[in-house]
mmCIF file of the N, C-alpha and C atoms, coordinates in Angstrom:
data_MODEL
# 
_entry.id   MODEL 
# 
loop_
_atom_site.group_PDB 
_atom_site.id 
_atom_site.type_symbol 
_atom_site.label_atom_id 
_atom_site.label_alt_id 
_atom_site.label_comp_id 
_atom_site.label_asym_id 
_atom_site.label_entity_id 
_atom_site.label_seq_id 
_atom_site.pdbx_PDB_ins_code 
_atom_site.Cartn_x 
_atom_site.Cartn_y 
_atom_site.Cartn_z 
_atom_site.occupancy 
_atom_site.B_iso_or_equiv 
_atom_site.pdbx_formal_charge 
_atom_site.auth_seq_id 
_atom_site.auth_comp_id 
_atom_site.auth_asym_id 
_atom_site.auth_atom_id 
_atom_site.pdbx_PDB_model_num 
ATOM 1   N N  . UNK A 1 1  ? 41.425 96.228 64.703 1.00 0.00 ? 1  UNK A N  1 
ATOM 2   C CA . UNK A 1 1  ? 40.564 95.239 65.327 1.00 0.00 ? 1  UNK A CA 1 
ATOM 3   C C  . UNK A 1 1  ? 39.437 94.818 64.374 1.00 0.00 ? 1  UNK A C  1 
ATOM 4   N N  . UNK A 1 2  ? 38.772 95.851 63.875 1.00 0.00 ? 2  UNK A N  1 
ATOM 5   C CA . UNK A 1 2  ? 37.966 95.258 62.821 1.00 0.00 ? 2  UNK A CA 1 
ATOM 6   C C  . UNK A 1 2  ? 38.260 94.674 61.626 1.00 0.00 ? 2  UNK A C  1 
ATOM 7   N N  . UNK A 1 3  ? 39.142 94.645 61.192 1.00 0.00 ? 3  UNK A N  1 
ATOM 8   C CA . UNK A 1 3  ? 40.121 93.969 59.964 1.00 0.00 ? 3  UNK A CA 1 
ATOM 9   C C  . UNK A 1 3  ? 40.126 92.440 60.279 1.00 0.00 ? 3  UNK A C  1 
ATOM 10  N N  . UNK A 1 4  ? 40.447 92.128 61.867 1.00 0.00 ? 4  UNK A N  1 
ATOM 11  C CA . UNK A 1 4  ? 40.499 91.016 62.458 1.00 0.00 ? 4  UNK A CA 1 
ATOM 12  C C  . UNK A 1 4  ? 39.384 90.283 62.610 1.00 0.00 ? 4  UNK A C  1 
ATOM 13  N N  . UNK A 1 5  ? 38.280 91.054 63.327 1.00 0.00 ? 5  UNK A N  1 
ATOM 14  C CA . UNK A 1 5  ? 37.055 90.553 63.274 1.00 0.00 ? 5  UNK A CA 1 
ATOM 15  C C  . UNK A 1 5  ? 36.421 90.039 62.201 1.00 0.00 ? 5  UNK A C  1 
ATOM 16  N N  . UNK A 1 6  ? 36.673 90.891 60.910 1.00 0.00 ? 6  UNK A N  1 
ATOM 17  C CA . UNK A 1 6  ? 36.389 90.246 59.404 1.00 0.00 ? 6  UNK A CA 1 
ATOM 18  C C  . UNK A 1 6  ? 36.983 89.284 59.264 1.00 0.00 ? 6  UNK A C  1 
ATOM 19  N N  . UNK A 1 7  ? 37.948 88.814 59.298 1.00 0.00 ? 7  UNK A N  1 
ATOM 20  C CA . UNK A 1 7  ? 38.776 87.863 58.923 1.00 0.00 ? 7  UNK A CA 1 
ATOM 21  C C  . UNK A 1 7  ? 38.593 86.279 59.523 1.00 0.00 ? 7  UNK A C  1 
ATOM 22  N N  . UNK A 1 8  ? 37.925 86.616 61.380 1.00 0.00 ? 8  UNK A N  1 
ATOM 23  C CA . UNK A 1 8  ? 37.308 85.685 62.033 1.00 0.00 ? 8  UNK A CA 1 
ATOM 24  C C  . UNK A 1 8  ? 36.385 85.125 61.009 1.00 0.00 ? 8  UNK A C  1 
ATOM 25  N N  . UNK A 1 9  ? 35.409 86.195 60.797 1.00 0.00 ? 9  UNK A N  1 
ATOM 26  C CA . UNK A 1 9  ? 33.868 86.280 60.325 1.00 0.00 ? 9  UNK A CA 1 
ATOM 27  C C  . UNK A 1 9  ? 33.547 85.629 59.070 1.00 0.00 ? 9  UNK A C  1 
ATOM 28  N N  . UNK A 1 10 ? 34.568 85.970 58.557 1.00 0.00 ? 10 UNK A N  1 
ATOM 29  C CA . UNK A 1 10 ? 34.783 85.381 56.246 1.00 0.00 ? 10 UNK A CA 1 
ATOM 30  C C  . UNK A 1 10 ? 35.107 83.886 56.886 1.00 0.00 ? 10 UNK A C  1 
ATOM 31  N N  . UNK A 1 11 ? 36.264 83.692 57.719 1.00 0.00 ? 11 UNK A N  1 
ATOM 32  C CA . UNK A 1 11 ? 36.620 81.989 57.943 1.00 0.00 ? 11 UNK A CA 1 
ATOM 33  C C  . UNK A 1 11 ? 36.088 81.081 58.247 1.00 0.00 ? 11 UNK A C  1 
ATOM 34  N N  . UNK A 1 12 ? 35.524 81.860 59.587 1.00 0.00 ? 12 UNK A N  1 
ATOM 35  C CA . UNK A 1 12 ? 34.688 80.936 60.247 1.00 0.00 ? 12 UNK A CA 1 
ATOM 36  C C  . UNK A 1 12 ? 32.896 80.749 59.571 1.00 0.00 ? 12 UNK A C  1 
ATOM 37  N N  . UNK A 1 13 ? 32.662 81.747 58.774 1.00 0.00 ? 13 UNK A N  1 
ATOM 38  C CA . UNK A 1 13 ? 31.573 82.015 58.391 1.00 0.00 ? 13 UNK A CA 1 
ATOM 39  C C  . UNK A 1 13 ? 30.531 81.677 59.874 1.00 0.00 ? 13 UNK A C  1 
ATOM 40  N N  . UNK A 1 14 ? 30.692 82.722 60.592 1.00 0.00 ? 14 UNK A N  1 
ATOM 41  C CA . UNK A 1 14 ? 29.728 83.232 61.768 1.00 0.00 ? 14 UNK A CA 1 
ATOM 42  C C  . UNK A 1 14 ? 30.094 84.661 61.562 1.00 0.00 ? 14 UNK A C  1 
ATOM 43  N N  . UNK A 1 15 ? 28.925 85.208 62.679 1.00 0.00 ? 15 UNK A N  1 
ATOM 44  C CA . UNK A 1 15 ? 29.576 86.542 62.978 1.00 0.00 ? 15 UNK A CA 1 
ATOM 45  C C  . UNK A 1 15 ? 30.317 86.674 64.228 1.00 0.00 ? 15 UNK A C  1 
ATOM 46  N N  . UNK A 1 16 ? 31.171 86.973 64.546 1.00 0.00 ? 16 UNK A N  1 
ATOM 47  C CA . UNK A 1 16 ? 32.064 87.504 65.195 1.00 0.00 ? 16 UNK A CA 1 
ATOM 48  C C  . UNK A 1 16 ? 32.514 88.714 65.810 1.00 0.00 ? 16 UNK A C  1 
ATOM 49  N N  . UNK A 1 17 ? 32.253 89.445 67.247 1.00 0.00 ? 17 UNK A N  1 
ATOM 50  C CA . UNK A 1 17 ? 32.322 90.883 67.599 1.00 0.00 ? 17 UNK A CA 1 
ATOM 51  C C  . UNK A 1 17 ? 33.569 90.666 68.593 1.00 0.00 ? 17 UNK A C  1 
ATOM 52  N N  . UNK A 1 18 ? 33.373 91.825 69.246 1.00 0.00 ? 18 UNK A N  1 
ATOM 53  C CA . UNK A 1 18 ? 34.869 91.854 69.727 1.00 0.00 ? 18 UNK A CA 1 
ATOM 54  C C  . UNK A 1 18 ? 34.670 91.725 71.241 1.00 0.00 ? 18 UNK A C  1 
ATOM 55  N N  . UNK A 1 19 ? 33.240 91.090 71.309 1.00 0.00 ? 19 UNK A N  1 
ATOM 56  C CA . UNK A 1 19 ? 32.896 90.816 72.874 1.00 0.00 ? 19 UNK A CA 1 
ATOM 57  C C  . UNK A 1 19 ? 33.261 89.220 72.618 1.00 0.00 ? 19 UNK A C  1 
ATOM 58  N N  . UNK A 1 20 ? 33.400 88.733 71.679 1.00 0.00 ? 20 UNK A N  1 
ATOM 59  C CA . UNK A 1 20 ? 33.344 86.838 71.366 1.00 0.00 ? 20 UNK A CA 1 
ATOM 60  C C  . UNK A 1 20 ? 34.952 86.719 71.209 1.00 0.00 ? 20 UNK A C  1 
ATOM 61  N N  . UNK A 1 21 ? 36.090 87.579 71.823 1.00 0.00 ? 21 UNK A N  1 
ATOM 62  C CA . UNK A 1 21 ? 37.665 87.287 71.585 1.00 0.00 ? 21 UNK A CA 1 
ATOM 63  C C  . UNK A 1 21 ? 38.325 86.376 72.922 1.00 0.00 ? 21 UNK A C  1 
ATOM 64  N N  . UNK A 1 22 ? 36.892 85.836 73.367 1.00 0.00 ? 22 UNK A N  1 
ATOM 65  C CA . UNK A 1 22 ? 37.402 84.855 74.978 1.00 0.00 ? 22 UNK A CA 1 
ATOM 66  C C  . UNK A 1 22 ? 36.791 83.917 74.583 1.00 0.00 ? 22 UNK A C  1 
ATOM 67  N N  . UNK A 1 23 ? 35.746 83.266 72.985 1.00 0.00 ? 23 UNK A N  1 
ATOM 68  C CA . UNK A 1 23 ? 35.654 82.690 72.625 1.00 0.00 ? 23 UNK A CA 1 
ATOM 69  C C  . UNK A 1 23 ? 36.852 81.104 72.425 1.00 0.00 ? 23 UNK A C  1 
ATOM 70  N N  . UNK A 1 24 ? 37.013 79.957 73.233 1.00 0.00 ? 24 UNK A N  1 
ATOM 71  C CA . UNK A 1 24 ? 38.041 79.452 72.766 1.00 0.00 ? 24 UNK A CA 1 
ATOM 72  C C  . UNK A 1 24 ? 37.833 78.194 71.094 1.00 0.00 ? 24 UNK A C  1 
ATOM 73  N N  . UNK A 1 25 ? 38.512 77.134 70.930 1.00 0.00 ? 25 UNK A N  1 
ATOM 74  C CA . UNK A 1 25 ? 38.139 76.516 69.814 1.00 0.00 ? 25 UNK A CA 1 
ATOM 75  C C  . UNK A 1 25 ? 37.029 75.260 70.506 1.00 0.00 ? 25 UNK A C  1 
ATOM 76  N N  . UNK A 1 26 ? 37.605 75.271 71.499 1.00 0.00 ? 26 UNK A N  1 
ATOM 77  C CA . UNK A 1 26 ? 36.302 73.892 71.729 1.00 0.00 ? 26 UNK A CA 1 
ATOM 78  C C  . UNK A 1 26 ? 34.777 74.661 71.834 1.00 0.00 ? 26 UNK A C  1 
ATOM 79  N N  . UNK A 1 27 ? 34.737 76.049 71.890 1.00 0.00 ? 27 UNK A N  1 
ATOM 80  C CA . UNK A 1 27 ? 33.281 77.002 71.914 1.00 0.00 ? 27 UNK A CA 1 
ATOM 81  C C  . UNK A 1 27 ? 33.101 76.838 70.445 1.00 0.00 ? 27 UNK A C  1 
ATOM 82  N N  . UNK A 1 28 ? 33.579 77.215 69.636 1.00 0.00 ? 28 UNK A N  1 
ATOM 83  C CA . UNK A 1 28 ? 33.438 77.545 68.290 1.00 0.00 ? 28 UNK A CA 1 
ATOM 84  C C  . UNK A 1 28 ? 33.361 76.576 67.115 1.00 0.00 ? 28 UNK A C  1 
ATOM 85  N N  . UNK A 1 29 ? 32.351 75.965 67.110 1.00 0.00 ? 29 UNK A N  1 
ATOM 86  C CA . UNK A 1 29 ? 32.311 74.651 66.468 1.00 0.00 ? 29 UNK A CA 1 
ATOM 87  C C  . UNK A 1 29 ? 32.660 74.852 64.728 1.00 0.00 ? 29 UNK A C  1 
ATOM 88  N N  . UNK A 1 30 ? 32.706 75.174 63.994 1.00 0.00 ? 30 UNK A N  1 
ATOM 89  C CA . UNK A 1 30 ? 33.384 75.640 62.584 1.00 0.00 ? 30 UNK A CA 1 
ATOM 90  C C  . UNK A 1 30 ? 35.077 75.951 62.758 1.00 0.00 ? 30 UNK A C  1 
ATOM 91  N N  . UNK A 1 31 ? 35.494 76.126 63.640 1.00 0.00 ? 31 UNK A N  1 
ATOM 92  C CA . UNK A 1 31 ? 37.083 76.442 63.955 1.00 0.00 ? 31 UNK A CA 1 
ATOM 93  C C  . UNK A 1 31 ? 38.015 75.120 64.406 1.00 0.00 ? 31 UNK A C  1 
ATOM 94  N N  . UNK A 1 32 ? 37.950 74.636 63.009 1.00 0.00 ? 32 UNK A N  1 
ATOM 95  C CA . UNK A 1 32 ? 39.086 73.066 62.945 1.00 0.00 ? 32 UNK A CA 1 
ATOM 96  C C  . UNK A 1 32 ? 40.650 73.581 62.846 1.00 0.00 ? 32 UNK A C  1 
ATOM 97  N N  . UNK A 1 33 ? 40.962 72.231 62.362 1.00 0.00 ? 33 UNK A N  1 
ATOM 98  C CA . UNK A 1 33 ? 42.549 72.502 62.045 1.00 0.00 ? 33 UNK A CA 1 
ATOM 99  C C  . UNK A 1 33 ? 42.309 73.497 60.418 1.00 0.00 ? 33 UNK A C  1 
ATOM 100 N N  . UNK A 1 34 ? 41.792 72.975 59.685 1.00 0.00 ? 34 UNK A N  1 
ATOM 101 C CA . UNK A 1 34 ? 41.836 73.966 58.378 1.00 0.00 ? 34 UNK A CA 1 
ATOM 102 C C  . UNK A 1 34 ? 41.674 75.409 58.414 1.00 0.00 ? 34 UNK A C  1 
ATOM 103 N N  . UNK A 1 35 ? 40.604 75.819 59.118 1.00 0.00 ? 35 UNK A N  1 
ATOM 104 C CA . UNK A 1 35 ? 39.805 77.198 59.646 1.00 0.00 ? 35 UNK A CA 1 
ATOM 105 C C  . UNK A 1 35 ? 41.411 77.645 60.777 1.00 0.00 ? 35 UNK A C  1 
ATOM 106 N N  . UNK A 1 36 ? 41.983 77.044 61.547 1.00 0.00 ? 36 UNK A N  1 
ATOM 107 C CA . UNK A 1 36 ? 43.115 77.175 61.955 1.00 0.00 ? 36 UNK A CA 1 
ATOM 108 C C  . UNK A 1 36 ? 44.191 78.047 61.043 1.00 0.00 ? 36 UNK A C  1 
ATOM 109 N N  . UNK A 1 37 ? 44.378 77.375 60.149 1.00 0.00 ? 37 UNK A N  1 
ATOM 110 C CA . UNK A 1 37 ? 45.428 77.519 58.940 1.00 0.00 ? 37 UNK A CA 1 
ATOM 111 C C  . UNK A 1 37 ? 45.373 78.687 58.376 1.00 0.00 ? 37 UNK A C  1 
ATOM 112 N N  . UNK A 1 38 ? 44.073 78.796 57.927 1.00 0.00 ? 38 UNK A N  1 
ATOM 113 C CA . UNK A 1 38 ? 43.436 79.862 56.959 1.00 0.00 ? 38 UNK A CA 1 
ATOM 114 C C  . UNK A 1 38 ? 43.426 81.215 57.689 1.00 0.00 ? 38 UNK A C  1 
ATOM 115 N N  . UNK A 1 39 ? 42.967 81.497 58.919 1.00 0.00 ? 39 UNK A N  1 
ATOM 116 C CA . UNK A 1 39 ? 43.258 82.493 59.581 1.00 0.00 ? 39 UNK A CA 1 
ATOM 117 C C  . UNK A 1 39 ? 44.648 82.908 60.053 1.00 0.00 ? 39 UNK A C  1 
ATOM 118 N N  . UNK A 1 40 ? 45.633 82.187 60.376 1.00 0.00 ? 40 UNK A N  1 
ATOM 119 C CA . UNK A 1 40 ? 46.962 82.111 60.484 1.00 0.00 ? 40 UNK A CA 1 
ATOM 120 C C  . UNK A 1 40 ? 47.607 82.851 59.193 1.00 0.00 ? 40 UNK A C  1 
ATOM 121 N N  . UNK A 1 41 ? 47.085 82.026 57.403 1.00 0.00 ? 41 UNK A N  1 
ATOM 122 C CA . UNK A 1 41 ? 47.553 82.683 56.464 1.00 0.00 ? 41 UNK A CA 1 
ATOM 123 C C  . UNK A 1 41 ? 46.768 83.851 56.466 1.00 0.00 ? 41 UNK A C  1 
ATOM 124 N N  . UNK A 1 42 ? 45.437 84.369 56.556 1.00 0.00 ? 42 UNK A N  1 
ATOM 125 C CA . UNK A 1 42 ? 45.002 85.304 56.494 1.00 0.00 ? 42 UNK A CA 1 
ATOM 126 C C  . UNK A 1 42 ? 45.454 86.533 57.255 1.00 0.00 ? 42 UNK A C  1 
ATOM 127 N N  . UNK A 1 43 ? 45.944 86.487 58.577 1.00 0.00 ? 43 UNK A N  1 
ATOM 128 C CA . UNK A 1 43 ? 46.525 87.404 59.708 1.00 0.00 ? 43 UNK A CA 1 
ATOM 129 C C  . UNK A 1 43 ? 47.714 87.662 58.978 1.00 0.00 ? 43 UNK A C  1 
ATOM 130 N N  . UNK A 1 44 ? 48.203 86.720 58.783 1.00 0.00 ? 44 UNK A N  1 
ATOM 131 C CA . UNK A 1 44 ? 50.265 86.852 58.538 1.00 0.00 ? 44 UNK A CA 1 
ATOM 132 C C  . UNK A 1 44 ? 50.303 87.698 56.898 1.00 0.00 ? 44 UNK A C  1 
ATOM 133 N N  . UNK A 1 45 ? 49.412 87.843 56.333 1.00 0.00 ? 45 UNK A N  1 
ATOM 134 C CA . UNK A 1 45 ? 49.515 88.143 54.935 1.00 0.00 ? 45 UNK A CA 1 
ATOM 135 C C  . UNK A 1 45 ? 48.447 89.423 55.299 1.00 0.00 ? 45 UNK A C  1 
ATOM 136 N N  . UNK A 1 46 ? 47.924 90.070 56.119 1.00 0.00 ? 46 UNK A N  1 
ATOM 137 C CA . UNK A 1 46 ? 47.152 91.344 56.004 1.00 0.00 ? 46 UNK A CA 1 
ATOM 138 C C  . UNK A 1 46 ? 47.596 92.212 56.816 1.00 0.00 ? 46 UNK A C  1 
ATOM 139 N N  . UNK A 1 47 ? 48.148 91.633 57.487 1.00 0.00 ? 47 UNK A N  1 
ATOM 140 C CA . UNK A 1 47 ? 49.384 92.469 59.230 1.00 0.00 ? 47 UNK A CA 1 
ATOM 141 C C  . UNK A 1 47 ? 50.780 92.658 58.359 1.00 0.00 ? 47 UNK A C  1 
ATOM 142 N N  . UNK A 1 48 ? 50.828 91.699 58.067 1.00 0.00 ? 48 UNK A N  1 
ATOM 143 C CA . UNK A 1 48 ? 52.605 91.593 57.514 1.00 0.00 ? 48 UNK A CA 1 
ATOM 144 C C  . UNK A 1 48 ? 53.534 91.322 58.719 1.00 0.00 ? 48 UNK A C  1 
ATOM 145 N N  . UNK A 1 49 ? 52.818 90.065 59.198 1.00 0.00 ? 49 UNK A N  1 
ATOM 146 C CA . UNK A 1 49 ? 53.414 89.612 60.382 1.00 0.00 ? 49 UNK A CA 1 
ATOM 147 C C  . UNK A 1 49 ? 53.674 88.142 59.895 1.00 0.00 ? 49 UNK A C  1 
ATOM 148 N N  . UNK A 1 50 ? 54.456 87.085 60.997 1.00 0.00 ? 50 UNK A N  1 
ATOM 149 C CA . UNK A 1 50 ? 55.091 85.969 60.948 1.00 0.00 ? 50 UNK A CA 1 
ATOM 150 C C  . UNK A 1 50 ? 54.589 85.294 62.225 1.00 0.00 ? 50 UNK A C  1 
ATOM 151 N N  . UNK A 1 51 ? 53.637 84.218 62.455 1.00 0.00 ? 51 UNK A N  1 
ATOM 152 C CA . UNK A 1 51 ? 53.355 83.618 63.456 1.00 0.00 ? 51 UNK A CA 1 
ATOM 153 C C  . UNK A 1 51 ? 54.223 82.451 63.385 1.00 0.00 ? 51 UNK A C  1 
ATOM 154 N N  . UNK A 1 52 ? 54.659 82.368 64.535 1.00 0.00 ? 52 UNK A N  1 
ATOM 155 C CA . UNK A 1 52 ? 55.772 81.279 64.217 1.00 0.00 ? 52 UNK A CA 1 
ATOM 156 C C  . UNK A 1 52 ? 55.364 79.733 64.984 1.00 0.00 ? 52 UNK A C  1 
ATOM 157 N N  . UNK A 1 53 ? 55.915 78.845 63.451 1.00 0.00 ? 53 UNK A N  1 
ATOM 158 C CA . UNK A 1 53 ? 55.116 77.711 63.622 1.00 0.00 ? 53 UNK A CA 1 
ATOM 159 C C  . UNK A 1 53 ? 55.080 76.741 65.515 1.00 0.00 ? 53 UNK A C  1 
ATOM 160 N N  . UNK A 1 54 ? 56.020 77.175 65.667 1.00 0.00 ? 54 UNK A N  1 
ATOM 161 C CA . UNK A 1 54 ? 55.915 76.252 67.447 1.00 0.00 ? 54 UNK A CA 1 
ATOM 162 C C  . UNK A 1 54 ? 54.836 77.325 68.594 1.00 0.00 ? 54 UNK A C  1 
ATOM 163 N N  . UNK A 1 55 ? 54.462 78.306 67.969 1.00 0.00 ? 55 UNK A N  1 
ATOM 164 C CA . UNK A 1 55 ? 53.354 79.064 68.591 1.00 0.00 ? 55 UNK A CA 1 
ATOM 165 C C  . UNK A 1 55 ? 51.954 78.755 68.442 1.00 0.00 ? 55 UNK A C  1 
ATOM 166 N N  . UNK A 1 56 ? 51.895 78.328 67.091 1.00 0.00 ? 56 UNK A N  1 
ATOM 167 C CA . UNK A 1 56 ? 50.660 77.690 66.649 1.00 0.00 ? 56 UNK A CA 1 
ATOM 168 C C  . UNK A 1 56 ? 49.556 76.797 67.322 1.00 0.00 ? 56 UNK A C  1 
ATOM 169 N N  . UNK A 1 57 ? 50.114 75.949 68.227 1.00 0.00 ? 57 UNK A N  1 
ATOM 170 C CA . UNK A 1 57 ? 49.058 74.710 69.201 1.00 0.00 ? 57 UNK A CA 1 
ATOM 171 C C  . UNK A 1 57 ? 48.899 75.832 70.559 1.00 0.00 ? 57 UNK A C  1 
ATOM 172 N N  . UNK A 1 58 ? 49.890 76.971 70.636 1.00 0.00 ? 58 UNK A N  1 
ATOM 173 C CA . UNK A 1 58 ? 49.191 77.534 71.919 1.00 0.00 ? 58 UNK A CA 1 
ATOM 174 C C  . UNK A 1 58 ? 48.367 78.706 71.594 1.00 0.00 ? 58 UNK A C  1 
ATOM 175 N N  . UNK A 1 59 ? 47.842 78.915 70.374 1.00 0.00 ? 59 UNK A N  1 
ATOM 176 C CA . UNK A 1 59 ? 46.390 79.629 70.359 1.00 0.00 ? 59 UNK A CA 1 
ATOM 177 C C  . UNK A 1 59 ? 45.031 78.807 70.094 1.00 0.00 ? 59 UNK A C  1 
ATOM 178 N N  . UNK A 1 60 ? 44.531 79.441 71.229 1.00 0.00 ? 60 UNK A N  1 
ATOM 179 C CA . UNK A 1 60 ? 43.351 78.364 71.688 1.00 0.00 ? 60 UNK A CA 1 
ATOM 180 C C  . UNK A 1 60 ? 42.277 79.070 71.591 1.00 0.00 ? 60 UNK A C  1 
ATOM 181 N N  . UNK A 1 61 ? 41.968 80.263 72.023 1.00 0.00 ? 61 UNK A N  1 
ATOM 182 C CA . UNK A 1 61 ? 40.565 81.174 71.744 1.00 0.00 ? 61 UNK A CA 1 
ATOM 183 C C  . UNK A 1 61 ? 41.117 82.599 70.729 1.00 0.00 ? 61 UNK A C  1 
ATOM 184 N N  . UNK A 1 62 ? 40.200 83.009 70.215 1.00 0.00 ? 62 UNK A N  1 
ATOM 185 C CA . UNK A 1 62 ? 40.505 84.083 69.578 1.00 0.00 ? 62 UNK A CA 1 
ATOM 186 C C  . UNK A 1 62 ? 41.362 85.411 69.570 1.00 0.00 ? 62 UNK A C  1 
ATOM 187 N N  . UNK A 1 63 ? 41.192 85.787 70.795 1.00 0.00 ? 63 UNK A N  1 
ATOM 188 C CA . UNK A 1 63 ? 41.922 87.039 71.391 1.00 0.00 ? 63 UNK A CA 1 
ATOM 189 C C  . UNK A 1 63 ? 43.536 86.677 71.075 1.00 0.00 ? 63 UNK A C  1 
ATOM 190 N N  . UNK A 1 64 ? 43.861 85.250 71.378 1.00 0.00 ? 64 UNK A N  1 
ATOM 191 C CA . UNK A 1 64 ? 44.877 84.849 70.924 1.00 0.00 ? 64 UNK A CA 1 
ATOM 192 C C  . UNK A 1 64 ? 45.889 85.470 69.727 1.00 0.00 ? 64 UNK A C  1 
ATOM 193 N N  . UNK A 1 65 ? 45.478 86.056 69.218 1.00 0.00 ? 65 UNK A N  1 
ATOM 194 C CA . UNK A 1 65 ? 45.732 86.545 67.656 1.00 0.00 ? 65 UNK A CA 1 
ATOM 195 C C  . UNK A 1 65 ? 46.411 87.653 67.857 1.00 0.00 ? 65 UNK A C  1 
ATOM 196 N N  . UNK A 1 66 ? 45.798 88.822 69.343 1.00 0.00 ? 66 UNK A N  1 
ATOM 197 C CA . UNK A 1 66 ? 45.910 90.355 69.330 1.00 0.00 ? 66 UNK A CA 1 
ATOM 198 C C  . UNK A 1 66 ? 47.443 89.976 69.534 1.00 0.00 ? 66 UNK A C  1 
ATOM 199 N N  . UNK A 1 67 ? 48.288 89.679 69.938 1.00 0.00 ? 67 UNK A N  1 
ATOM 200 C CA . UNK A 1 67 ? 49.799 89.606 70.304 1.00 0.00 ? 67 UNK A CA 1 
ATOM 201 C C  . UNK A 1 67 ? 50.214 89.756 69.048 1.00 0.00 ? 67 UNK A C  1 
ATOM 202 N N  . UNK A 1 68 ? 49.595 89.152 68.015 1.00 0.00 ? 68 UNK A N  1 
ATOM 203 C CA . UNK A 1 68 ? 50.954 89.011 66.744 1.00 0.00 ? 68 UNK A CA 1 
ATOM 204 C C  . UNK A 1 68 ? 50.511 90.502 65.916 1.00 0.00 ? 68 UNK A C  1 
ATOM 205 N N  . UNK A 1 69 ? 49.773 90.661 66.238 1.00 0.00 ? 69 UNK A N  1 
ATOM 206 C CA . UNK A 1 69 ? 49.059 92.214 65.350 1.00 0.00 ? 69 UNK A CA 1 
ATOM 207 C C  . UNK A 1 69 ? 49.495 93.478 66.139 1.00 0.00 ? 69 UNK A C  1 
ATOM 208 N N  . UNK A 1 70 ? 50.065 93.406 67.189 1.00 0.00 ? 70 UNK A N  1 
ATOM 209 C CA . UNK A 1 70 ? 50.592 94.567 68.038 1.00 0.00 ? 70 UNK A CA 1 
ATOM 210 C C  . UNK A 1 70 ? 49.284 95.045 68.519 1.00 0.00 ? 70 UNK A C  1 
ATOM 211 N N  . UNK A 1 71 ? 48.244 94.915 69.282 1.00 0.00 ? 71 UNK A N  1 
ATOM 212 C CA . UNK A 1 71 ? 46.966 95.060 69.817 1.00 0.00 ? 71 UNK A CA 1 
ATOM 213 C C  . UNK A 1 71 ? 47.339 95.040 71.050 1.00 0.00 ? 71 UNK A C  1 
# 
């Protein structure tokens, strides 16, 4: 979880705890389509996981993420 939280935190450049994972993107004003991307490559390349691209438009707030990390 904290691996994750960093990874929010470096992207989005905010801080990020693990009470802010009901945070969605229209809350989080720094979290575009790019900041999108970057965390997607960042998760899939530090998990050694595969988010698969037609999953992508249905993560909407943060917590979103715990499914592909086994959380």
């Amino acid at each position: 979880m904290d691996k994750l939280l960093e990874i929010f935190s470096d992207i989005l450049e905010i801080d990020i705890h693990e009470d802010d994972l009901e945070l969605t993107k229209e809350e989080i004003e720094e979290w575009d389509s790019l900041a999108q991307i970057q965390i997607i490559a960042e998760i899939e390349e530090q998990f050694g996981v595969s988010i698969p691209f037609e999953e992508i438009e249905t993560i909407n707030k943060l917590g979103d993420f715990l499914k592909y990390i086994g959380k």
